[in-house]
PLY file of the C-alpha trace (Angstrom):
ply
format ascii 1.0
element vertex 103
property float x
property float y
property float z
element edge 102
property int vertex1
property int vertex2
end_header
0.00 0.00 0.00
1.56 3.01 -1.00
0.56 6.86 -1.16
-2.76 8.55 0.36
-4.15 4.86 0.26
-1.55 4.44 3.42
-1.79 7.93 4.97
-5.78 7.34 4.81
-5.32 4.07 6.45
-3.24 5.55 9.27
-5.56 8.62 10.00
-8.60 6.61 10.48
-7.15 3.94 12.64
-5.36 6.40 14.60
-9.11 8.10 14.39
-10.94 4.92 15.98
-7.72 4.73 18.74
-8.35 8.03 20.18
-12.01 7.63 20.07
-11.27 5.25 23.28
-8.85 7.79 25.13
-8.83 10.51 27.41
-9.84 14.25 26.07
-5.91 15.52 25.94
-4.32 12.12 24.29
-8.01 12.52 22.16
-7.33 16.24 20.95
-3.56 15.20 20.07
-4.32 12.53 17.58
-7.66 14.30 15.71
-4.94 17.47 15.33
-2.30 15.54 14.12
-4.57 13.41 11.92
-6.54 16.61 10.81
-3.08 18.76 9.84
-2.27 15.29 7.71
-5.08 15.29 5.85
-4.93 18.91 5.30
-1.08 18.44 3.66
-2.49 15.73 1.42
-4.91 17.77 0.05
-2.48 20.22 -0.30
-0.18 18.00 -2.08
-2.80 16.71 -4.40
-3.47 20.47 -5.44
0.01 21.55 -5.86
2.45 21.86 -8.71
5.48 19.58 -9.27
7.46 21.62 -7.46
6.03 21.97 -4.90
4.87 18.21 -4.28
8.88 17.48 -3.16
8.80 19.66 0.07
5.26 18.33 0.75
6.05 14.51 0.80
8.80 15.00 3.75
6.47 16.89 5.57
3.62 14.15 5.17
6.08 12.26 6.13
7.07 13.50 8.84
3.27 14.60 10.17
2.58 10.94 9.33
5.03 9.16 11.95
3.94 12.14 14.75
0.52 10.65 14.41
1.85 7.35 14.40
3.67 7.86 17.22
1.21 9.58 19.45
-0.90 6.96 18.76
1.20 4.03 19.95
2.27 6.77 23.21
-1.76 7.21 23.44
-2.41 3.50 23.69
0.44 2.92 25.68
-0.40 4.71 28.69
-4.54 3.89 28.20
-5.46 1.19 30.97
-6.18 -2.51 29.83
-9.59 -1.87 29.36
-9.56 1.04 26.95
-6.66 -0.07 25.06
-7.41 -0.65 21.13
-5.57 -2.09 18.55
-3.26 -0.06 16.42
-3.28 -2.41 13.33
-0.71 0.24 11.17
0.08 -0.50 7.86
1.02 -4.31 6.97
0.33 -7.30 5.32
-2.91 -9.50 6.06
-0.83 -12.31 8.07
1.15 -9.56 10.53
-2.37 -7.99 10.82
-3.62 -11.31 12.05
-0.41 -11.46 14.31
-1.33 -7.96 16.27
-5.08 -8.84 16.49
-4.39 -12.06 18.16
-1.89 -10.63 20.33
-3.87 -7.88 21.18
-6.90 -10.26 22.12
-3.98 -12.02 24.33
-3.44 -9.59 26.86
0 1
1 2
2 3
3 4
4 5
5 6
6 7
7 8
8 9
9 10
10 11
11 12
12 13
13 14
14 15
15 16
16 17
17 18
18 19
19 20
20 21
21 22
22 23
23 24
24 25
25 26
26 27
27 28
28 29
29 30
30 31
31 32
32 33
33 34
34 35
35 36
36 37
37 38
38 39
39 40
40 41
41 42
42 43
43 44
44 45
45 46
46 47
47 48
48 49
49 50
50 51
51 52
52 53
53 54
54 55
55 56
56 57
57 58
58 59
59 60
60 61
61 62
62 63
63 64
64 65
65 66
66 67
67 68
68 69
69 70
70 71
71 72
72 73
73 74
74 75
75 76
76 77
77 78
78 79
79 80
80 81
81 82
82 83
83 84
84 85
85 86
86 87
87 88
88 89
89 90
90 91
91 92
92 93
93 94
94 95
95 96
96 97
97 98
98 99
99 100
100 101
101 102
């Protein structure tokens, strides 16, 4: 998966993790997800040029969600922890859902 297929499939599970949190973890992640999805649009609007300086920061927005997200659901007790599935295969996907449903 490559592109805005990938960034879309971050921002919404980071989305459904901090629908589960507390109000400041919460507010975090919909920000972060929210200035993401406001550079992609951005990038899909912009000339050539312009579309170089955009990717690193995309890329760069993109791991600060991903890493609020795992910090989020880190420090969430047992009971309102929720998967963070990221971006894999079918198989490792499989792997985090069953260890997830372990502890």
């Amino acid at each position: 998966m490559r592109g805005t297929a990938a960034v879309g499939k971050v921002v919404s599970q980071s989305r459904y993790l901090a629908r589960g949190l507390d109000t400041k973890d919460k507010r975090e992640i919909f920000d972060l997800c929210q200035e993401l999805e406001d550079l992609i649009d951005e990038y899909n609007k912009a000339p050539e040029e312009r579309k170089r300086a955009l990717r690193s920061q995309i890329a760069e927005k993109m791991n600060a969600v991903k890493q609020a997200a795992r910090k989020a659901n880190a420090s969430a007790t047992p009971g309102r922890k929720r998967a963070m599935i990221g971006v894999g295969t079918k198989k490792r996907l499989t792997r985090q859902r069953s260890y997830i449903r372990q502890r």
